[in-house]
C-alpha positions in Angstrom: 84.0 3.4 -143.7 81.7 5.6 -145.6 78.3 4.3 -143.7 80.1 4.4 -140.1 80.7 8.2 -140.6 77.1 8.5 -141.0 76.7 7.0 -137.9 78.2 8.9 -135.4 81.7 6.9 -134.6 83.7 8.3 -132.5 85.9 7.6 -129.2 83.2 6.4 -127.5 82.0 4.1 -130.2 82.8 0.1 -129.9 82.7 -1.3 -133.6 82.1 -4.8 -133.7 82.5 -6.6 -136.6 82.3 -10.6 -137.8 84.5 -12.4 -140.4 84.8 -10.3 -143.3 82.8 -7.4 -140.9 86.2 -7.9 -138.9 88.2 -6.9 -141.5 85.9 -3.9 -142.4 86.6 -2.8 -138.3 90.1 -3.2 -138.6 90.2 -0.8 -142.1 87.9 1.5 -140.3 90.2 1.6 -137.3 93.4 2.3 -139.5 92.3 5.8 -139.8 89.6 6.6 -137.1 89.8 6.3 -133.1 87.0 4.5 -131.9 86.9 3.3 -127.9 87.4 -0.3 -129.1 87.1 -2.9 -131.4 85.0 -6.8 -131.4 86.5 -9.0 -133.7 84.2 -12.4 -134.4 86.1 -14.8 -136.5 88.5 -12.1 -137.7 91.2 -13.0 -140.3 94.6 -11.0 -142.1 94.2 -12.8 -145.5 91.6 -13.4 -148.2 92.1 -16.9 -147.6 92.4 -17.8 -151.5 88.8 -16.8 -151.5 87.8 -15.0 -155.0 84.9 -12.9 -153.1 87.2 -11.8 -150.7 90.1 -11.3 -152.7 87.6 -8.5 -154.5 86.2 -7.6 -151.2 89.6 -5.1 -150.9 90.0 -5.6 -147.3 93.0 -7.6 -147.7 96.8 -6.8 -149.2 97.7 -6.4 -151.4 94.7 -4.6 -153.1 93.9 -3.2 -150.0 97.5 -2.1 -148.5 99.3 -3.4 -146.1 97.7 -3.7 -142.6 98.5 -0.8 -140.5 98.9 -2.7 -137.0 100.1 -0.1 -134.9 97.7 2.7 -136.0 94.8 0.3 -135.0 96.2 -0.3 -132.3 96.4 3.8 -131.2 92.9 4.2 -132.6 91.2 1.0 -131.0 90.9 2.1 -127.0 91.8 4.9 -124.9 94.0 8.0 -126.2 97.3 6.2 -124.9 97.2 3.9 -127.7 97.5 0.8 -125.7 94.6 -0.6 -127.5 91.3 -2.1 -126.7 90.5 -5.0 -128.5 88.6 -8.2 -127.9 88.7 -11.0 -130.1 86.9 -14.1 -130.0 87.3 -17.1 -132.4 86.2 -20.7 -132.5 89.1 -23.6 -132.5 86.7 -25.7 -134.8 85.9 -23.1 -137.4 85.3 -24.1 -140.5 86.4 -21.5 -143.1 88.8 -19.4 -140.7 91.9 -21.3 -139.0 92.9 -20.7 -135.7 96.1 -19.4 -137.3 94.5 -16.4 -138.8 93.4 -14.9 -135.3 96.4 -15.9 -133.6 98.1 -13.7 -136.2 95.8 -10.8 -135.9 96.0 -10.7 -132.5 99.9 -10.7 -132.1 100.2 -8.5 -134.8 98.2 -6.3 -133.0 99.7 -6.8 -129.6 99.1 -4.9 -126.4 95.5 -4.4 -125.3 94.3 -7.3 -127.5 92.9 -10.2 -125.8 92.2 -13.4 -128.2 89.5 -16.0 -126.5 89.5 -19.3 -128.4 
């Protein structure tokens, strides 16, 4: 969050973001509006990896995730959201499980391509 504000986020921004990157987005998008969100490979758990688990992207060192206010930050002042997420059936460190949750977890305006 610290290097994208001294980038220049801001509504008409699109943050994309791969595997633990997708993470990072969704933190960032918790607290800032941004036009939309790219997730590559995106998951909601640290996977019982140690270097994530330290990472802090994921709960509980990292909070719960806040679904619905990246959601209303992620797209278009209405808060229907504006996310695109894209995710490989046969990848090899991230089941297709993880995705599937992110995306229904973050529901409308979220589009999932496998």
């Amino acid at each position: 969050k610290d290097d994208a504000d001294d980038h220049g986020k801001s509504r008409e921004t699109i943050i994309v973001g791969h595997s633990s990157g997708a993470e990072a987005a969704m933190r960032l998008a918790e607290t800032t509006p941004v036009a939309g969100l790219v997730l590559v490979a995106a998951c909601h758990t640290d996977l019982g990896e140690p270097n994530e688990t330290r990472s802090g992207w994921y709960p509980p060192s990292g909070g719960p995730w806040l679904w619905e206010d990246i959601r209303t930050n992620a797209g278009p002042s209405t808060g229907d959201g504006n996310t695109i997420m894209l995710h490989s059936l046969d990848d090899p460190f991230i089941p297709i499980a993880e995705p599937r949750f992110v995306a229904k977890s973050l529901g409308k305006g979220t589009e999932l391509r496998e």
